[in-house]
C-alpha positions in Angstrom: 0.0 0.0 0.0 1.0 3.8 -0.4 0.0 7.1 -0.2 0.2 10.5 -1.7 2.9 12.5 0.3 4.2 15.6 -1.9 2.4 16.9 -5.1 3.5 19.6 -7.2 1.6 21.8 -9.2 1.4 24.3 -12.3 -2.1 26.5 -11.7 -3.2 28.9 -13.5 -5.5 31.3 -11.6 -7.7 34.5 -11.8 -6.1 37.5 -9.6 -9.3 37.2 -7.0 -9.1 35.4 -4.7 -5.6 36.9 -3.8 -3.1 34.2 -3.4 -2.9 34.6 0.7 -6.9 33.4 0.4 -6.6 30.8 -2.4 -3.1 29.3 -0.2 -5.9 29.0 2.8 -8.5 27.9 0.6 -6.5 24.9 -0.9 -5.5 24.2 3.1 -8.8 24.1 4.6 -9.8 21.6 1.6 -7.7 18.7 3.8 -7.2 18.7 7.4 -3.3 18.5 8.0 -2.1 19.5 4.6 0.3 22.2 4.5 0.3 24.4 0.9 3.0 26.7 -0.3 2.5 28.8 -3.0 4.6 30.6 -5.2 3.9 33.1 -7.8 6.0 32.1 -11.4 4.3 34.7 -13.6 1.8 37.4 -13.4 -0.3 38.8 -16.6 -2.8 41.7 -16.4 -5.5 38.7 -16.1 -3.9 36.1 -14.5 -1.2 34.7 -12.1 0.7 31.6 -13.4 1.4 29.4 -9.9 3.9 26.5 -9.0 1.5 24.7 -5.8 3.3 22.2 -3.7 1.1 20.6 -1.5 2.6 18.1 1.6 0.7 15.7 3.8 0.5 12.4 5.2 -1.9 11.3 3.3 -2.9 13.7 0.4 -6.8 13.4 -1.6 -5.7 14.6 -5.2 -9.4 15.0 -6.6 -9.9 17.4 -3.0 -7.4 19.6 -4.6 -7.8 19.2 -7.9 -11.8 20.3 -6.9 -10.4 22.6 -4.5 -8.3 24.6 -7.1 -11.4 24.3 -9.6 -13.8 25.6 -7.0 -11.6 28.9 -6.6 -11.7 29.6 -11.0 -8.4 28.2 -11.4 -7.2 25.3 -13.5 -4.3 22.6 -13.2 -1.8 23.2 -16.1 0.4 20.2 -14.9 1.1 17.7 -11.9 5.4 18.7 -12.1 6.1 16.3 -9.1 4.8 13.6 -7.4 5.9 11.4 -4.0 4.0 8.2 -2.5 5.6 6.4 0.9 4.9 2.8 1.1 2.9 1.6 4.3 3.6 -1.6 5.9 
């Protein structure tokens, strides 16, 4: 068995929500995920974002809804980690 540890991602997103509310957003969609976000390009419309997300145990469809819910789309999944359970 394994689980979803790290993920890594390339988001494009509207400039509202600001990215200190979309960054909380994204958290509160999974209790005990941590989400750091950093900005990679800014247009008059848009902000292009590299999101790495961390957990024990991470639910990609939460995030990928999460993100979705907030008017932003998932360019790419850059990185992925699973652990192995015993």
């Amino acid at each position: 068995m394994s689980r979803l540890t790290k993920l890594v991602l390339d988001v494009l997103k509207p400039h509202q929500p600001n990215s200190l509310d979309f960054a909380r957003l994204l958290a509160e969609s999974a209790e005990g995920m941590v989400v750091h976000l950093e900005m990679v390009e800014m247009d008059e419309k848009t902000h292009s974002l590299r999101l790495t997300f961390t957990g024990e145990h991470l639910d990609f469809e939460a995030i990928e809804k999460a993100i979705d819910e907030q008017g932003a789309s998932l360019h790419s999944i850059d990185v992925v980690e699973y652990r192995t359970t015993e």
